[in-house]
C-alpha positions in Angstrom: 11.6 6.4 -3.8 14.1 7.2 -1.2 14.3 4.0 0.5 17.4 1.9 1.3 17.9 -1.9 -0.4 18.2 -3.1 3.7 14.8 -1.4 4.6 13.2 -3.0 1.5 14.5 -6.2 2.2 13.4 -6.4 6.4 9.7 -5.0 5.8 9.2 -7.8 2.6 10.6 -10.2 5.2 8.0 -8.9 7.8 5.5 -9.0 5.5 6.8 -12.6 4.2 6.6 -13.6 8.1 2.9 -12.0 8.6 1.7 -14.3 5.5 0.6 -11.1 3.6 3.3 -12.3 0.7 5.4 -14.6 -0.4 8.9 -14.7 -2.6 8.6 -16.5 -5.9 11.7 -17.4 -8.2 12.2 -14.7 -11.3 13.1 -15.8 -14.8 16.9 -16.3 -13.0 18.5 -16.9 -10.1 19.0 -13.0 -8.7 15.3 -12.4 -9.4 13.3 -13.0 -7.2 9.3 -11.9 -7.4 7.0 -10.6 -4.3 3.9 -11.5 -4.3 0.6 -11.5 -2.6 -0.9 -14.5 -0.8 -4.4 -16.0 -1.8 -5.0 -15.1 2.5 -3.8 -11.5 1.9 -5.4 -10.9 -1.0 -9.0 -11.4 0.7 -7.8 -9.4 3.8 -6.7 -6.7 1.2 -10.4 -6.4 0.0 -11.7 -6.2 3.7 -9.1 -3.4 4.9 -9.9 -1.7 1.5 -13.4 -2.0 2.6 -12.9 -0.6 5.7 -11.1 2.3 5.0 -13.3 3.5 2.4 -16.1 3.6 4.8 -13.7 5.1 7.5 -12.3 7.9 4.5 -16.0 8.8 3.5 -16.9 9.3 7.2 -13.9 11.6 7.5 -14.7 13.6 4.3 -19.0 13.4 4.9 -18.4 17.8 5.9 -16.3 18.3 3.0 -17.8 19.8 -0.1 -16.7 18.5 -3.5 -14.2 21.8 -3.9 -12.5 21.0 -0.5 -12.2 17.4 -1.1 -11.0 18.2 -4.3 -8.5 20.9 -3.4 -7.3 17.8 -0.3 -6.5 15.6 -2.4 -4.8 18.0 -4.9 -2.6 19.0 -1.6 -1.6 15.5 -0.8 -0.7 14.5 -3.9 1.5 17.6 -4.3 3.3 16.9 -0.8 4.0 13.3 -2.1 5.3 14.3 -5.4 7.9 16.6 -3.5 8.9 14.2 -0.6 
């Protein structure tokens, strides 16, 4: 993925801090699990929500082809990044 141990570690302390997860002792002592709240698990389903309407919105002039052809392009540029 590209991304640096330090970065990892400040944006799951962010997160930690915004109550959107929490760390969770692993099997042994230098494992430690990340998971979601019970709080951010209900705002996940809301954002979700929201963006699905906002996407479809975006995409309403697109015809199957182009949406198709879209996503085919983004997945591509992610794959090479």
């Amino acid at each position: 993925m590209n991304v640096e141990a330090p970065t990892i570690t400040r944006t799951v302390t962010r997160l930690e801090a915004n109550g959107w997860v929490k760390r969770v002792q692993g099997k042994d002592k230098r494992e430690n699990l990340i998971v979601m709240t019970d709080d951010a698990k209900a705002r996940f389903e809301e954002i979700k929500r929201t963006m699905e309407q906002f996407e479809e919105e975006c995409l309403s002039d697109f015809t199957y082809d182009e949406k198709k052809k879209l996503l085919h392009t983004l997945l591509h540029k992610l794959s090479t990044e």
